[in-house]
C-alpha positions as CSV (number, residue, x, y, z in Angstrom):
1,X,-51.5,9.8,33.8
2,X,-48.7,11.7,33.4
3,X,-45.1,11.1,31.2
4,X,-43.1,9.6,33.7
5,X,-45.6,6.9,34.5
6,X,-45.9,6.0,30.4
7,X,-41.9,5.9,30.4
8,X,-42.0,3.0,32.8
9,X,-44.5,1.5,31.1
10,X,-43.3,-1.8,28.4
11,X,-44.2,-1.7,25.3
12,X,-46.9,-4.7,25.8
13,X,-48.4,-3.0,28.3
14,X,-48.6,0.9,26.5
15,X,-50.6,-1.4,23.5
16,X,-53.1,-2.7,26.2
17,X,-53.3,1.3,27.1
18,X,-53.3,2.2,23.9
19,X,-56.2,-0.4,22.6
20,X,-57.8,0.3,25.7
21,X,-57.9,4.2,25.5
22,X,-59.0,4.0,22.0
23,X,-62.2,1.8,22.9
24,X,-62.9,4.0,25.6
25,X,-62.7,7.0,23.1
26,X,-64.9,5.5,21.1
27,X,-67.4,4.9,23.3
28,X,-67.5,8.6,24.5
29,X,-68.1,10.1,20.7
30,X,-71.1,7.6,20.9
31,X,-72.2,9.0,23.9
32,X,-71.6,12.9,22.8
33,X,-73.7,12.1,19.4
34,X,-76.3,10.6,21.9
35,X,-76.6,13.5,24.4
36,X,-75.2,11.3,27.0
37,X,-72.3,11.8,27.5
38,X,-71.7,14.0,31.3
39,X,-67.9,14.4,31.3
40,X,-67.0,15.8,28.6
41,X,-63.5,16.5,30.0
42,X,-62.9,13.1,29.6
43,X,-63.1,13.2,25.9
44,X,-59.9,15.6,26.4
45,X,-58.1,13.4,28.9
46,X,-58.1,10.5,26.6
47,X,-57.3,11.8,23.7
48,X,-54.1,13.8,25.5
49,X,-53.6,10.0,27.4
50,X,-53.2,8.5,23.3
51,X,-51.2,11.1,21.6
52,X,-48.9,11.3,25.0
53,X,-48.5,7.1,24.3
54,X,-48.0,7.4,20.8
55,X,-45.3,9.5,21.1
56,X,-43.5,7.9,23.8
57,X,-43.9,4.4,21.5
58,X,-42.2,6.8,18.5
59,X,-39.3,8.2,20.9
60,X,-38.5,4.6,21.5
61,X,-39.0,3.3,17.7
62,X,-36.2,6.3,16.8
63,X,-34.1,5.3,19.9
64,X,-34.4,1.5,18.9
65,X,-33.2,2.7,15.2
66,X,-30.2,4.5,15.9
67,X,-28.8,2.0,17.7
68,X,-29.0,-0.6,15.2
């Protein structure tokens, strides 16, 4: 997922990413503490995939605000 896709994202549906990402995050650190876990890039992929939503979702909060 890259920037551009996020952008055209709604909001509703970058909280159903972000909610999902987290649980899938979650799930991984339980696999590293387990020994299961195989990908170990993914750990890296999500976490890039949440702070790259969050930030988008604060770029619009301060757009939002400066308009009002």
């Amino acid at each position: 997922m890259n920037g551009v896709e996020v952008r055209l994202k709604t909001d509703d549906e970058l909280k159903t990413m972000l909610l999902a990402l987290k649980k899938e995050a979650f799930n991984l650190r339980f696999q590293r503490a387990s020994g299961q876990l195989e990908n170990t890039a993914r750990m890296r992929a999500v976490r890039r995939d949440v702070a790259r939503i969050k930030t988008i979702v604060a770029e619009r909060r301060r757009a939002a605000g400066s308009e009002a």
